[in-house]
C-alpha positions in Angstrom: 26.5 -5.4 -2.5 28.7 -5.3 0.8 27.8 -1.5 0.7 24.1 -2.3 0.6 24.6 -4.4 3.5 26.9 -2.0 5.3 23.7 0.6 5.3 20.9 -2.2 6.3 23.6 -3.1 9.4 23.5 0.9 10.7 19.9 1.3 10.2 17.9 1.8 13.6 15.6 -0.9 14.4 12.7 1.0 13.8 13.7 1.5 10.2 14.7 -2.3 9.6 10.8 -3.2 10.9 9.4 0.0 9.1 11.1 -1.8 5.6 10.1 -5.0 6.3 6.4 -3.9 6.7 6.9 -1.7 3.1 8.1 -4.8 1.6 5.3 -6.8 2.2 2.6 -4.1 1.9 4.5 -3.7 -1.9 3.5 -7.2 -2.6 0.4 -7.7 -1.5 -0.6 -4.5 -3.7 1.0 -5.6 -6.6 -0.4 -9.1 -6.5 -3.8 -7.0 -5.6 -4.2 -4.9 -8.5 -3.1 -7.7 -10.7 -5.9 -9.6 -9.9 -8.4 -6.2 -10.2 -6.8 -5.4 -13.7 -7.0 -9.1 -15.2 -10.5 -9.4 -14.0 -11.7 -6.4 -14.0 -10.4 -6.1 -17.8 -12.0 -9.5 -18.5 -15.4 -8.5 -17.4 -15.8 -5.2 -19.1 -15.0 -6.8 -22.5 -17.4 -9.7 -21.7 -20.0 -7.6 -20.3 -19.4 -5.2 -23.4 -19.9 -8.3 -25.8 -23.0 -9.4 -24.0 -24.7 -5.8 -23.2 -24.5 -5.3 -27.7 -25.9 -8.7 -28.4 -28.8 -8.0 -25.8 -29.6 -4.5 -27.6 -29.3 -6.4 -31.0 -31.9 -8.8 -29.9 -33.8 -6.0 -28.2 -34.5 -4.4 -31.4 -35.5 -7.5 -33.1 -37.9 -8.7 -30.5 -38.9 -4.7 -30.8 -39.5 -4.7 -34.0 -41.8 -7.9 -33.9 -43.7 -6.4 -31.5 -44.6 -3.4 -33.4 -45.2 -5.7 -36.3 -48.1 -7.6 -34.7 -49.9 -4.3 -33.0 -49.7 -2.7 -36.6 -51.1 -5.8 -38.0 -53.9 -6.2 -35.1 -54.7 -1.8 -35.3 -55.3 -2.6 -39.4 -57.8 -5.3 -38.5 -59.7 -3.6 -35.8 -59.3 0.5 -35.1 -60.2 0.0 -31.5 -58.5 2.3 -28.7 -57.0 -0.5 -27.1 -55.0 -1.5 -30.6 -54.0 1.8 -30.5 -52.8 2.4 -27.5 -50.6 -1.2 -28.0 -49.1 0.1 -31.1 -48.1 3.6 -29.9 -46.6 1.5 -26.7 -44.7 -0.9 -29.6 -43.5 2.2 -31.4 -42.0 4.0 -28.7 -40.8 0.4 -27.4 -39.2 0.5 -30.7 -37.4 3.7 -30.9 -36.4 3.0 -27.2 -34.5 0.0 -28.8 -32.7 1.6 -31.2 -31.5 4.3 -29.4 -30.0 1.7 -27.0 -27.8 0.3 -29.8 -23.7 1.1 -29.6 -23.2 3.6 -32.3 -20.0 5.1 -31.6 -17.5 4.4 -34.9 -14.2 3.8 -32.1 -15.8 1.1 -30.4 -17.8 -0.6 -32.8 -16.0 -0.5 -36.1 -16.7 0.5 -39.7 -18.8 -2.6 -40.6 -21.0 -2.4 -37.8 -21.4 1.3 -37.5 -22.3 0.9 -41.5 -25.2 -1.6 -40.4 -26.4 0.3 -37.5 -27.0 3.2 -39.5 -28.6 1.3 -42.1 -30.8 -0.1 -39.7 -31.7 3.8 -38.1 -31.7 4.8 -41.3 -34.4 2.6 -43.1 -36.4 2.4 -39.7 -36.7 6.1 -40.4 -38.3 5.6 -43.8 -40.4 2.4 -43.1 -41.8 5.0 -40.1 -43.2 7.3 -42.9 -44.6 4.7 -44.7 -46.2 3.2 -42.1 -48.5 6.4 -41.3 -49.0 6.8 -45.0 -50.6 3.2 -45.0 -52.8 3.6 -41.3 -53.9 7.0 -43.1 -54.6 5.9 -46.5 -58.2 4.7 -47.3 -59.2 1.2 -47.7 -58.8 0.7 -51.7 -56.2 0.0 -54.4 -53.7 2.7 -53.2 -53.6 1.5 -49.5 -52.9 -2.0 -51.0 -50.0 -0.8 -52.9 -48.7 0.9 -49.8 -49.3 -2.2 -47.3 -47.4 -4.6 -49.9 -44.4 -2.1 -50.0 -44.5 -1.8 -46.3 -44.3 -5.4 -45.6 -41.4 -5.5 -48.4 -39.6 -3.4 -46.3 -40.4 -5.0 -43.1 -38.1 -8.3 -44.8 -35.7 -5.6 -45.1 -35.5 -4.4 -41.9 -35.7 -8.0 -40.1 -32.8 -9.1 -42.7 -30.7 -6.1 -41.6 -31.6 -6.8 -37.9 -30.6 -10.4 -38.3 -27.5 -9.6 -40.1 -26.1 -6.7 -37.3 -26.7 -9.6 -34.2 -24.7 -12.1 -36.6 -21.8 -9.5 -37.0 -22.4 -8.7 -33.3 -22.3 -11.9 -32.3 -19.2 -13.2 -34.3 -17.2 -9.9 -33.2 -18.1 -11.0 -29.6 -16.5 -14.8 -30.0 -13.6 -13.0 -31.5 -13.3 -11.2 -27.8 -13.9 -13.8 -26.4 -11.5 -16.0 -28.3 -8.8 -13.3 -27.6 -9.7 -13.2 -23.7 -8.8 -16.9 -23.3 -5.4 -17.4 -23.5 -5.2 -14.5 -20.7 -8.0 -16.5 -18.3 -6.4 -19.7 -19.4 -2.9 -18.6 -18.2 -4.5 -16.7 -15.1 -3.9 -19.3 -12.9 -0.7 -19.8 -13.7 0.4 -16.3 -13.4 -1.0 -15.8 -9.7 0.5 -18.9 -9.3 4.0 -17.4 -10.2 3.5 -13.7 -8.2 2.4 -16.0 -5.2 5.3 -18.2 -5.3 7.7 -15.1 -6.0 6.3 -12.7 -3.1 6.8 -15.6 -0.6 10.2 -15.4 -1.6 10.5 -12.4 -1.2 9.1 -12.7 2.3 11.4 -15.3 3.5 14.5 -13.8 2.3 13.5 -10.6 3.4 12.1 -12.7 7.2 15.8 -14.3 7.1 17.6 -11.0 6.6 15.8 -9.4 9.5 16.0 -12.8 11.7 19.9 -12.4 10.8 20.6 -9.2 12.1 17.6 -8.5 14.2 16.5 -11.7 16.2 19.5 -13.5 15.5 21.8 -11.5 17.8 19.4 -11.5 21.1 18.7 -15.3 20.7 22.6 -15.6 21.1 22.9 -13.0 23.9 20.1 -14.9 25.3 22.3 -18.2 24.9 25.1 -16.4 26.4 22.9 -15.1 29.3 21.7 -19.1 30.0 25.7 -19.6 30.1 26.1 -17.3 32.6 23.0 -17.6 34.7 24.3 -21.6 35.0 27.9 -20.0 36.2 29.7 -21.1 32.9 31.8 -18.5 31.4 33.2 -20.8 29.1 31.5 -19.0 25.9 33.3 -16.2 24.0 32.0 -12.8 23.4 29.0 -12.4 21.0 30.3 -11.4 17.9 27.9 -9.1 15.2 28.3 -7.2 12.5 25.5 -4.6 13.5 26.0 -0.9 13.7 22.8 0.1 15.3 21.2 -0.2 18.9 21.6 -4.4 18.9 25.4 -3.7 18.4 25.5 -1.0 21.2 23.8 -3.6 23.5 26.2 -6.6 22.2 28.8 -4.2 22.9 27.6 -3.4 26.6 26.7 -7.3 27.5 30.4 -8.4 26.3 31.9 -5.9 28.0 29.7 -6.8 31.4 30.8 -10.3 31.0 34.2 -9.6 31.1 33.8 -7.6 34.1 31.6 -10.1 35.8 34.6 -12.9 34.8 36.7 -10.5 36.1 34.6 -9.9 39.4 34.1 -13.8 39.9 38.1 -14.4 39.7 38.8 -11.8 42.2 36.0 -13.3 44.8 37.2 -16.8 44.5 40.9 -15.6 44.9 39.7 -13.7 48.0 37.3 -16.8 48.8 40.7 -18.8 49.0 42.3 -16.7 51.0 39.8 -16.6 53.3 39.4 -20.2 53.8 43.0 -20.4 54.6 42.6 -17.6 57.0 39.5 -19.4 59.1 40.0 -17.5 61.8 38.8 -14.3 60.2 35.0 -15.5 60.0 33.7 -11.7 59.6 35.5 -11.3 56.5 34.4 -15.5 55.6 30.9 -14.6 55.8 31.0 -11.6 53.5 32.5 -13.8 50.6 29.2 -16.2 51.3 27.1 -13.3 51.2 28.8 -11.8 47.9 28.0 -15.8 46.2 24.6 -15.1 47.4 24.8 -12.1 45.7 26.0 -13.4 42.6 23.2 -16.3 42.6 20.4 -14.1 42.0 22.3 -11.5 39.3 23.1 -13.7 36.4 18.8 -14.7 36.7 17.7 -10.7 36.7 20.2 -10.3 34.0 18.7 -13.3 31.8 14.8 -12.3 32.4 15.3 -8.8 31.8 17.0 -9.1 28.4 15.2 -11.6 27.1 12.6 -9.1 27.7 14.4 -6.1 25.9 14.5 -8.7 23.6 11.2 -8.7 23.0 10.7 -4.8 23.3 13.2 -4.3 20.6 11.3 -6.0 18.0 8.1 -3.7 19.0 9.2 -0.6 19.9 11.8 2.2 18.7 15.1 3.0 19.4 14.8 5.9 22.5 12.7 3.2 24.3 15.3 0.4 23.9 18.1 2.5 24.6 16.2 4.3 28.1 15.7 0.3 29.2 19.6 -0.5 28.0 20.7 2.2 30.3 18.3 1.6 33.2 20.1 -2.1 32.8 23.2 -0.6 32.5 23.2 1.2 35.7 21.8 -1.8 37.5 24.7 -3.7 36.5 27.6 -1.5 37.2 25.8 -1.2 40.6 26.1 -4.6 41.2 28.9 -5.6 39.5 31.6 -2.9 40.8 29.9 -2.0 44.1 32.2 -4.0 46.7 31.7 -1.4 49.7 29.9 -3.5 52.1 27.6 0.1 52.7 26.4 2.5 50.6 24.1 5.6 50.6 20.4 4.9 50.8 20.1 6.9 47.5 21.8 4.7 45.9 19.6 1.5 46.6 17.0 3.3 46.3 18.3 4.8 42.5 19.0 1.0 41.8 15.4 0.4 42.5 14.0 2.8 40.6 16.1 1.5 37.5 14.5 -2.1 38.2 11.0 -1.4 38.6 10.8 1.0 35.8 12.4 -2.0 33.5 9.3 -4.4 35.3 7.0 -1.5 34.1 8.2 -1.6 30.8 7.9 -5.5 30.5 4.4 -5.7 32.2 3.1 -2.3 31.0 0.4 -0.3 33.7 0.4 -3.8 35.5 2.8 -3.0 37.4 3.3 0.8 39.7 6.0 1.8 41.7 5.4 4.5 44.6 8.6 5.4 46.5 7.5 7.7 49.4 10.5 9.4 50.9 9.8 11.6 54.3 11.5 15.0 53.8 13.7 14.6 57.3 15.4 11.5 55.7 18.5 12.8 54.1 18.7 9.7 52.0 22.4 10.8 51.0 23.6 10.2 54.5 22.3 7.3 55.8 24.2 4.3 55.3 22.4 1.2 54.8 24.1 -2.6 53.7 24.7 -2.9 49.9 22.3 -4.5 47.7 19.7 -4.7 50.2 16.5 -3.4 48.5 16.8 -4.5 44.7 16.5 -8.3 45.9 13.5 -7.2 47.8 11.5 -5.4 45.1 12.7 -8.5 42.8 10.9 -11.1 44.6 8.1 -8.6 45.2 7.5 -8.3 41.3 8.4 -12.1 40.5 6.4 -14.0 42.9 4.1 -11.2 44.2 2.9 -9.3 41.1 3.6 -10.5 38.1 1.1 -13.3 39.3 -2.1 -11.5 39.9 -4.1 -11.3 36.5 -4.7 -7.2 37.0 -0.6 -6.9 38.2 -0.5 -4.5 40.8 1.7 -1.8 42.7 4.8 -1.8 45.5 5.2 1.2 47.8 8.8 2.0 49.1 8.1 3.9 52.3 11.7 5.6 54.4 10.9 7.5 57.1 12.1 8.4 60.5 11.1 6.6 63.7 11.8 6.3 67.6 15.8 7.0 66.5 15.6 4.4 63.8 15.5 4.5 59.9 12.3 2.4 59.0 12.4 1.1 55.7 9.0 -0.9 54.2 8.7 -2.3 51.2 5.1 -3.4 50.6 3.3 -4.9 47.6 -0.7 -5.9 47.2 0.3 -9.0 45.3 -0.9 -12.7 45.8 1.2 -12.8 49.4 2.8 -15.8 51.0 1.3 -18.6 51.7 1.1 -18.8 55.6 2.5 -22.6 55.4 5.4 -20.9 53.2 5.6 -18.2 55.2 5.9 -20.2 58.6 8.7 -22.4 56.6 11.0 -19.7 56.0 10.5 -18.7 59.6 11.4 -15.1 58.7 12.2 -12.9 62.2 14.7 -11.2 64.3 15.5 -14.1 65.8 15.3 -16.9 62.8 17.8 -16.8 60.0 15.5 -17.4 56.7 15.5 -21.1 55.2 13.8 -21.3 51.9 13.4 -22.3 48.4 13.9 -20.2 45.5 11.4 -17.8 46.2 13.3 -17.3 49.8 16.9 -16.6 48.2 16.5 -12.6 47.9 14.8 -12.4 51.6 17.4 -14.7 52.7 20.4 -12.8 51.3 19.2 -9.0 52.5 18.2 -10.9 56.4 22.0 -11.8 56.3 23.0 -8.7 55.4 21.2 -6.6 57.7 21.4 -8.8 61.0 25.1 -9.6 60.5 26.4 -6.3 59.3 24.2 -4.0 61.1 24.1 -4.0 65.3 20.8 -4.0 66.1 19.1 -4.0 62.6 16.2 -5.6 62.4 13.8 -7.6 59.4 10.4 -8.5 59.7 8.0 -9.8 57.0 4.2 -9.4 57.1 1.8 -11.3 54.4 -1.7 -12.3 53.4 -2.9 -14.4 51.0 -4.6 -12.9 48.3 -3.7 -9.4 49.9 -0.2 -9.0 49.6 3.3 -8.9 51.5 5.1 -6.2 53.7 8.6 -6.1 54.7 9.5 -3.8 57.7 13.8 -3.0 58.2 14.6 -1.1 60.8 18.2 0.2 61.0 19.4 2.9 63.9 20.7 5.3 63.2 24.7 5.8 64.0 27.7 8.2 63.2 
């Protein structure tokens, strides 16, 4: 048993889905053909019965027939009496023919009538011609009586192969019910034991599937709220959920580890009030951390998600596109950094969006070839927050999605730097409340924090850097920084 469960912990994802789906295509077959078999069985045995009791009567009623237009072509020779009685003869052969007469399906006492019946049909036949050629006298007499003797005959044998017929038929029938009877019961039974089948099978994949993300997802809540309280998320998986449980414990500690080193430094800083440039990059890194834990929270409960859809190179390209997010952020304490790198980071982060919102949502990053992106320093974490707020409030809004176009390019001795999106813009009340400019420091809500946090960094940490935002309604925003360029 543990070794069973050892190989359902290290199968891939796809494989645990792919099972599950067997499982319960299995049962609904079996259950399927179950119910075809029974009833199928059930009818062809009933339809049997009732097809020989039909032919049985068939000849009777036949043979009654071709009784009264023999009777009617004695009285009157007419060519209408003869035409009936040829039509009542053939009728009559028809019918016989009709009757089952193979030995294996009918048995020995009803073959034995059958034949008896095709047998002295054969003979009545002759006699029959014998008495419409015969003369009217004494000898046609003698051969009408005979005829009519074996007509009894005939109608006796008739009646006696529908009795058998019948009897053999409630003998089916007899031996059918206890099977209809206990029908119910039985689909009753397969019902009740492929649902739990289902479940246990559901739980099994809930436990080592679902299971794990929802507490990741906890954990992620925990963190996002700035409580770090919670231990690592502890699972028995082998596969791609284990790799990621693996990865989020380990960024966890390293974010503990990050937020104990900032609010050591945070203290010192305080005591030290006369250093304000160094005071106001410990607010800005608290900014900072504000809007991680949040990214980190919607993005894997959206890998969440994926993982139960997709296969395991998808989940794993997102987990590293994550990954590289995070150890940007997390161990990234230069206050500059090459432009390739933000603009690396941003590529990880909107191809994660495109992966959650599917073709709703296109990236274009236009890059002008006499921008060494290597070499140009620009304030850390400055674009990310940008393209976040872009996609969250911007975007992810409209019904069709839409696109955002990073544009760097050289101008007047400055690096320009637009980010621009054709989502469902600002609001110009909003817009005139953040009071976003060279000279205004952003004041905002929530959808103002990642504006807010990159305005700091670029007019506090950047002589002469400037940010200005341009939005309409309906159309969509545009954010214009301007850094110059130095040594």
């Amino acid at each position: 048993m543990n070794q069973i469960k050892s190989r359902w912990l290290k199968l891939p994802i796809q494989r645990k889905t792919r099972s599950y789906a067997i499982v319960l295509i299995l049962i609904t077959a079996f259950v399927g053909i179950f119910n075809i078999y029974v009833v199928n069985d059930t009818l062809q045995s009933m339809g049997r019965v009732l097809n020989d009791m039909i032919c049985c009567e068939n000849v009777y009623s036949a043979f009654r027939g071709e009784e009264d237009a023999l009777n009617r072509l004695l009285r009157n020779r007419s060519e209408e009496n003869l035409s009936t009685y040829e039509k009542a003869c053939d009728h009559m052969l028809q019918a016989i023919d009709r009757l089952p007469f193979a030995y294996e399906e009918i048995g020995a006492e009803r073959y034995t009538r059958t034949w008896r019946i095709i047998s002295a049909y054969g003979v009545y036949s002759d006699q029959r011609e014998l008495v419409l050629d015969a003369d009217r006298g004494a000898s046609r007499s003698e051969r009408l009586y005979k005829l009519i003797d074996m007509q009894g005959y005939l109608e006796k044998y008739m009646q006696e192969l529908l009795q058998i017929t019948v009897e053999e038929g409630s003998v089916t029938y007899q031996q059918k019910l206890p099977m209809l009877s206990r029908l119910p019961f039985l689909l009753i039974f397969f019902s009740i034991a492929a649902i739990v089948v289902t479940v246990l099978f559901s739980r099994i994949l809930s436990s080592t599937v679902t299971g794990p993300l929802r507490r990741i997802a906890e954990n992620v809540r925990l963190l996002s709220a700035g409580d770090f309280s919670g231990g690592d998320v502890q699972v028995d998986n082998q596969d791609e959920i284990g790799e990621l449980v693996h990865a989020f414990n380990h960024m966890k500690q390293a974010m503990l580890e990050n937020r104990e080193l900032t609010e050591h430094v945070h203290r010192d800083e305080i005591e030290r009030v006369e250093m304000e440039k160094q005071l106001e990059t410990a607010r800005l890194d608290l900014l900072q951390s504000q809007i991680n834990p949040h990214f980190l929270f919607n993005t894997l409960n959206m890998i969440s998600g994926m993982a139960e859809l997709e296969g395991a190179d998808i989940t794993k390209k997102m987990t590293g596109s994550l990954a590289h997010i995070f150890r940007y952020n997390l161990h990234t304490t230069a206050q500059f950094v090459s432009l390739s790198q933000e603009i690396s980071v941003i590529r990880d982060y909107m191809y994660l969006q495109h992966m959650r919102f599917g073709e709703r949502i296109k990236f274009y990053p236009e890059i002008a070839e006499d921008v060494d992106t290597g070499t140009v320093s620009v304030p850390a974490f400055m674009l990310q927050p940008l393209a976040e707020n872009a996609v969250v409030h911007g975007l992810s809004g409209k019904e069709n999605g839409g696109a955002l176009w990073l544009k760097v390019s050289r101008k007047l001795g400055n690096i320009e730097i637009v980010l621009e999106d054709n989502g469902v813009g600002i609001p110009s009340k909003t817009l005139e409340k953040m009071e976003l400019g060279e000279k205004h420091a952003p004041h905002a809500d929530h959808t103002g924090i990642g504006m807010r946090n990159v305005y700091h960094r670029v007019t506090s940490l950047v002589p002469g850097g400037t940010m200005k935002v341009e939005s309409w309604p309906g159309t969509g925003t545009k954010i214009t920084i301007s850094l110059p360029e130095t040594e």
